[in-house]
C-alpha positions in Angstrom: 15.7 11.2 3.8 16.5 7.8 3.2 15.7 4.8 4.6 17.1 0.9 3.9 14.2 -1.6 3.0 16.6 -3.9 1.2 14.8 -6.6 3.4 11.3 -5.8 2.5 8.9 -6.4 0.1 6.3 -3.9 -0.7 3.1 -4.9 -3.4 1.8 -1.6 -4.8 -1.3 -2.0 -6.7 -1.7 0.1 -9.0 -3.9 0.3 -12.6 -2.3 3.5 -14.3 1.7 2.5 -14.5 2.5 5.9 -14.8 1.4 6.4 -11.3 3.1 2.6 -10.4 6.3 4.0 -12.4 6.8 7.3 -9.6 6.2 4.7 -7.0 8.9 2.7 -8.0 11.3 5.6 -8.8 10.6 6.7 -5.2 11.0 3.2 -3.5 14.0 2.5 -5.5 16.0 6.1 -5.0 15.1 6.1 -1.2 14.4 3.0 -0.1 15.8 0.0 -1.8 12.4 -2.0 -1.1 11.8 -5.3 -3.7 8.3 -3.9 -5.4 5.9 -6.3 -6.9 3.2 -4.7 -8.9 -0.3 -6.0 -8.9 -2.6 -4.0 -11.4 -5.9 -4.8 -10.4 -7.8 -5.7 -6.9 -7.7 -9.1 -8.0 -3.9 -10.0 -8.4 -3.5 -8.1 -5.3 -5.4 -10.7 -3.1 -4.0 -13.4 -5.4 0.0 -12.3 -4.7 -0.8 -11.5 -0.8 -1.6 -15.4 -0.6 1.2 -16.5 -2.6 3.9 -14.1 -1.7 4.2 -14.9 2.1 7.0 -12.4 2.4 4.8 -9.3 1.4 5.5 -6.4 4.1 3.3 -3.7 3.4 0.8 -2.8 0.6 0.1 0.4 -1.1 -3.5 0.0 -2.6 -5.1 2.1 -5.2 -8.8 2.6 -4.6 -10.2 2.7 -8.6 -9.2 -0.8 -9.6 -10.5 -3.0 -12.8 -11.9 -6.4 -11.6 -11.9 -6.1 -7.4 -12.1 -2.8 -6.4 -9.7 -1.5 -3.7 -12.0 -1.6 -1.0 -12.9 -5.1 -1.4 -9.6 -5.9 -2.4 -8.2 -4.5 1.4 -11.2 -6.4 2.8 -10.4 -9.6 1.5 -6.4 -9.8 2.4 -7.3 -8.5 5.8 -9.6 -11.9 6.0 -6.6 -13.9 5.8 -3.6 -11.6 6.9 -5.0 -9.1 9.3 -1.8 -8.4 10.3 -0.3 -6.8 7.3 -0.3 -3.2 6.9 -2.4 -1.9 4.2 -1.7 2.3 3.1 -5.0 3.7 0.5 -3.8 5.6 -2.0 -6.3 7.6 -4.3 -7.1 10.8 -5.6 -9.9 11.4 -3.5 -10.3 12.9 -0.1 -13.1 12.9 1.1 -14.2 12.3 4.6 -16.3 9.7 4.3 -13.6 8.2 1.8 -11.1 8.3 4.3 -13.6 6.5 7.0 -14.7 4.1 4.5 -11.0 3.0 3.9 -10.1 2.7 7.8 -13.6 0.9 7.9 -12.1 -2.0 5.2 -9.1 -2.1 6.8 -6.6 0.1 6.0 -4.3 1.1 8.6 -3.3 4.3 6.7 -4.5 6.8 3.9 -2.3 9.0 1.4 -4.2 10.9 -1.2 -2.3 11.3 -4.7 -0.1 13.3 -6.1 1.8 12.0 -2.8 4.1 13.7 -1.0 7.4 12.1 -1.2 8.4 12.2 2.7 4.6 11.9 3.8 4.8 8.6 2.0 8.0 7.2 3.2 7.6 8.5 7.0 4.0 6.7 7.2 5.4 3.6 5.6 8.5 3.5 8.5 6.0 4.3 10.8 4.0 1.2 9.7 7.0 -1.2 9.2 8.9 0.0 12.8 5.6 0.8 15.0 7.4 2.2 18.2 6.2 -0.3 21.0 3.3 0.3 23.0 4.6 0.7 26.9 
């Protein structure tokens, strides 16, 4: 299982950088994605307008100064197109439908698995086309 991001750019944000620290390990051993880390709902927004060449974002839900939620609602007001993946500790339902609702386009709960992770994040980079 590997896969070669060395193009790409993913922003994980993330609060508790032990959590950002397995993310990186993971990105780095099978990926070879550039990471920037954002840890708060705030910087997040901030880097998705500076950093034009952002691919994919792996949000945290429980973030100091803009929540998650608002944080995906607010970068899908100005880049609707770029993909968005949840990623909390919780897992319920009405979670779930409350991230798809802000604008997520995917939801992994933590401690992720390793392959889940990486096969909905090629999924979301490579959609297959649409015939």
């Amino acid at each position: 299982m590997s896969y070669d991001w060395s193009n790409r750019t993913i922003l994980i944000t993330e609060d508790d950088e032990m959590n950002y620290r397995y993310l990186e390990l993971i990105f780095a051993r099978f990926t070879r994605i550039k990471v920037i880390w954002a840890i708060n709902g705030r910087m997040a927004i901030d880097y998705c307008k500076i950093y034009k060449y952002i691919d994919i974002v792996i949000m945290d839900l429980q973030l100091p100064v803009v929540d998650g939620l608002e944080a995906v609602r607010q970068i899908k007001s100005f880049k609707p197109e770029l993909p968005i993946i949840a990623h909390t500790a919780n897992t319920y339902s009405d979670e779930i439908e409350q991230c798809l609702a802000a604008g997520c386009d995917d939801y992994v709960s933590k401690p992720v698995s390793i392959e889940d992770l990486l096969s909905r994040i090629a999924n979301l980079l490579n959609p297959v086309a649409t015939r």
